[in-house]
C-alpha positions in Angstrom: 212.1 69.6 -114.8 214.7 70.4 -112.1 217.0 73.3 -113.1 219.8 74.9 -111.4 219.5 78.0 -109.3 222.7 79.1 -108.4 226.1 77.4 -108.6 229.7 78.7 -107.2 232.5 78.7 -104.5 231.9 79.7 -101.1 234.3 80.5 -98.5 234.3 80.8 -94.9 236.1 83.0 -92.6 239.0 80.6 -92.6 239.2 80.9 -96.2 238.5 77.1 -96.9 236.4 76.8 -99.9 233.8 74.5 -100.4 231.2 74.2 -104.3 227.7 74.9 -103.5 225.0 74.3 -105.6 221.9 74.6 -105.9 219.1 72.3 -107.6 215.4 71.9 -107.1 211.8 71.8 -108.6 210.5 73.5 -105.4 212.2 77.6 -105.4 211.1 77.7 -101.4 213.3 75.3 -100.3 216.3 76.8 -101.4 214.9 80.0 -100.9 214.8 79.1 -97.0 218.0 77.8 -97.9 220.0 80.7 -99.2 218.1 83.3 -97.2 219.9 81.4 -94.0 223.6 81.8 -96.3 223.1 85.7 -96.8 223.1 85.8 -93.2 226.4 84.8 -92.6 230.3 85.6 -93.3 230.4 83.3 -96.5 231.4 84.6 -99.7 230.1 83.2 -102.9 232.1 83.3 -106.0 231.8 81.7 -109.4 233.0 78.1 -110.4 235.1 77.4 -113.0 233.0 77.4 -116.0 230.2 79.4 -115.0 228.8 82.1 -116.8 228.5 85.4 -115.3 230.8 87.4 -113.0 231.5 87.0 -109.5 230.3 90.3 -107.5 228.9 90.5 -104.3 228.3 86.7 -102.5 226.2 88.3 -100.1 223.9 89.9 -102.8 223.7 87.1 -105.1 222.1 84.9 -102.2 220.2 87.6 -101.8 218.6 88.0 -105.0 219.0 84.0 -105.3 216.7 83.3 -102.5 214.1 86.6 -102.8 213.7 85.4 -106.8 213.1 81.8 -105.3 210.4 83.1 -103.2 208.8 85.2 -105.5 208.9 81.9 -108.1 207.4 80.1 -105.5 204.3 82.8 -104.9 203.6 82.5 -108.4 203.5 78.8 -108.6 201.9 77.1 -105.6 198.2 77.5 -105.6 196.5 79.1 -102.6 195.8 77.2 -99.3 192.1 78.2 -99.6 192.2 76.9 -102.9 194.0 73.4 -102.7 193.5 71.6 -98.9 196.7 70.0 -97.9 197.3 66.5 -99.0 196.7 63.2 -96.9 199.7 62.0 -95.6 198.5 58.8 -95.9 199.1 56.5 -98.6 195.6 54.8 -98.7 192.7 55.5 -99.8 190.0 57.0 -97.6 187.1 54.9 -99.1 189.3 51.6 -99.1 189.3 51.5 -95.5 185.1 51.2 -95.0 186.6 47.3 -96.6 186.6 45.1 -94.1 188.2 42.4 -96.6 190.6 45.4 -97.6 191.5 45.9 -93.8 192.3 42.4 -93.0 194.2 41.6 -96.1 196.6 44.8 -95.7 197.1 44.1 -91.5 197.5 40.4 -92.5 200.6 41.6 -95.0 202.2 43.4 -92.3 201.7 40.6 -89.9 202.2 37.7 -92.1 206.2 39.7 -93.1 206.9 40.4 -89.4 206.1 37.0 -88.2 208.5 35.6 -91.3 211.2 37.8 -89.9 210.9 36.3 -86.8 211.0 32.5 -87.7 213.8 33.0 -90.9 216.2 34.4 -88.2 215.8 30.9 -86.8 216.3 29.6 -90.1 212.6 28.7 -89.5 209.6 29.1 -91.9 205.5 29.5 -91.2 204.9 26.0 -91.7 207.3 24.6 -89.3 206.0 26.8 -86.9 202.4 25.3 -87.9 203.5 21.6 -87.3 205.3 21.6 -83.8 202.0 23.8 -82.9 199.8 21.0 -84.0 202.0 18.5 -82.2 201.8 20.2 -79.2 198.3 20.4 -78.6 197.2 17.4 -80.3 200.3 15.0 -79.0 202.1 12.5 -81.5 200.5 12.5 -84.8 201.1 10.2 -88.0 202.3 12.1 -91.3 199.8 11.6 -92.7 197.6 12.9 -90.4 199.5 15.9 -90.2 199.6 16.5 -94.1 196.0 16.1 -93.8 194.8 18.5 -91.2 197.2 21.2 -92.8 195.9 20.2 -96.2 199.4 19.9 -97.3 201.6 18.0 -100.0 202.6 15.1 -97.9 205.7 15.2 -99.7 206.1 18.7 -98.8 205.0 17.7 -95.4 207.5 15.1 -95.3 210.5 17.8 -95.8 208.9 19.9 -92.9 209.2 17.1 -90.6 212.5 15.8 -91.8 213.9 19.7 -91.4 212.9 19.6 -87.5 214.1 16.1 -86.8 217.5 17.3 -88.3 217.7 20.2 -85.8 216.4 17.9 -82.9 212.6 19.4 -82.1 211.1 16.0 -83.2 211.5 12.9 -84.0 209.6 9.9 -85.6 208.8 6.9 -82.9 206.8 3.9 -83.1 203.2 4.6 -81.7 202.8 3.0 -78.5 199.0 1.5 -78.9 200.0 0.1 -82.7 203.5 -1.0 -82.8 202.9 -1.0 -86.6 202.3 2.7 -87.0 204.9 5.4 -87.3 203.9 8.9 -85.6 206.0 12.1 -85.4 206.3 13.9 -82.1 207.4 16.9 -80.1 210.7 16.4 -78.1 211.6 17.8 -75.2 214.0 20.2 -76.7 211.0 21.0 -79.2 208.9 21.9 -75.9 211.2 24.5 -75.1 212.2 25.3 -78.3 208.6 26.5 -79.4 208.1 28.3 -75.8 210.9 30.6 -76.7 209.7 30.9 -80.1 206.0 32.2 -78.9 207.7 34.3 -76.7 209.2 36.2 -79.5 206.1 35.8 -81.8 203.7 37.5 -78.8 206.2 40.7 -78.9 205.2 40.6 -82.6 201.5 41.2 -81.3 202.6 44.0 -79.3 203.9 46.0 -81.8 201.5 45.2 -84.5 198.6 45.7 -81.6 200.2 48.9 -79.8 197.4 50.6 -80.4 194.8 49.0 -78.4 194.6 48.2 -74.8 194.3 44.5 -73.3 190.6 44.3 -73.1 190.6 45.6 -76.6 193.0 42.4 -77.8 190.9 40.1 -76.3 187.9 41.3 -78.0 189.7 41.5 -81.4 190.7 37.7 -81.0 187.7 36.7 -79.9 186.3 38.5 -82.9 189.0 37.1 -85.6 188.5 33.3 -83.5 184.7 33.4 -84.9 185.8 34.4 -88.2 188.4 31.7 -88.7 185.9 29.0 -87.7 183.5 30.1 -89.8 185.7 30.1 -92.5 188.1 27.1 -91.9 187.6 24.5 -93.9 187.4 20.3 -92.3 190.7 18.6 -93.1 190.2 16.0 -96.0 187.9 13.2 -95.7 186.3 14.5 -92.6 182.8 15.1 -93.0 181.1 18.1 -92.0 178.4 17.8 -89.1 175.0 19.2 -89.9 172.8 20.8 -87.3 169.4 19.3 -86.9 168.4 15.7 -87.5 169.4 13.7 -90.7 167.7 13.5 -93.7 165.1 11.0 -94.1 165.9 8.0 -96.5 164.1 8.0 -99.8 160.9 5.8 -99.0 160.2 5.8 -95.6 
């Protein structure tokens, strides 16, 4: 529990006065701290309140901060005994985790790319859809909702959000006058330049660490992951290697 070490007036040469006191669970900081005091031209009297008498100033920091340091001796355990602590907040073991690894960088990414698109009063999945529309040209919404595996209501609300602020717009398609397809303006063009502009200095800083052949080989490496692991939109069906099946009975 924290307990008082010393409490009282000081003045300086100037005579302004000024409360000091003194708090801690850990005598060496203040110990450092009043050994620097007893070195100068304050005095130390008592506040209001306190018990005791007044005496020297220069002595009481004295004995305040050589009873500190002998507290302090007593208490800590030796550094042969006790190795320093890890600075670190995460377990040693924990990062041997490749799953571990990825899921805490992915945090740190996922909350610095968010900061990014909210101060365009953008979120991820906007982002996501004038992507999509850029490399894949105009696209139907339902389309869309499928490749993203999205709510196509929700989907619906994404789209309406970037046709309000002009970086798409909804246009008949021009090989089936009957369908309706969502596409990238011109403004959107630019728009999402800019945008990956400011995302790529989000790599940089989340990446500083590595060099450019380095990146490459890290994207290469998460690329093959996220194939491996990304799922066909809905209703397409995956492609088998090899050669089909035979029918039953031939």
């Amino acid at each position: 529990m924290e307990q008082p070490i010393v409490n009282g007036v000081a003045c300086d040469a100037s005579g302004a006065t000024f409360a000091v006191v003194g708090i801690s669970n850990v005598p060496t900081d203040w110990a450092k701290v009043f050994s620097s005091l007893a070195n100068t031209d304050l005095t130390l009297g008592t506040m209001a309140g306190a018990t005791g008498a007044a005496g020297d100033g220069q002595a009481l920091l004295r004995a305040v901060a050589e009873a500190a340091a002998t507290e302090a001796d007593r208490e800590e355990p030796s550094p042969s005994v006790t190795a320093p602590p890890s600075l670190s907040m995460t377990p040693p073991s924990v990062l041997n985790l490749n799953a571990y690894l990825m899921y805490a960088l992915g945090k740190v990414a996922r909350r610095r790319l968010t900061e990014k698109l909210e101060a365009r009063g953008l979120r991820l999945w906007h982002l996501t859809v004038m992507t999509l529309l850029a490399d894949l040209g105009p696209q139907m919404k339902t389309a869309l909702a499928s490749r993203l595996d999205m709510n196509a209501s929700d989907l619906v609300k994404i789209v309406n959000d970037l046709a309000r602020i002009g970086q798409v717009d909804c246009v008949r398609d021009q090989t089936d006058r009957r369908r309706v397809v969502v596409r990238l303006t011109a403004e959107g063009r630019t728009y999402l330049a800019g945008l990956s502009a400011e995302i790529a200095s989000t790599d940089d800083e989340i990446l500083a660490p590595l060099d450019t052949a380095e990146r490459e080989q890290l994207g290469a490496l998460l690329r093959r992951v996220h194939h491996h692991l990304e799922r066909p939109p809905a209703g397409v069906r995956q492609r088998r290697n090899g050669p089909p099946a035979p029918r039953a009975g031939s």
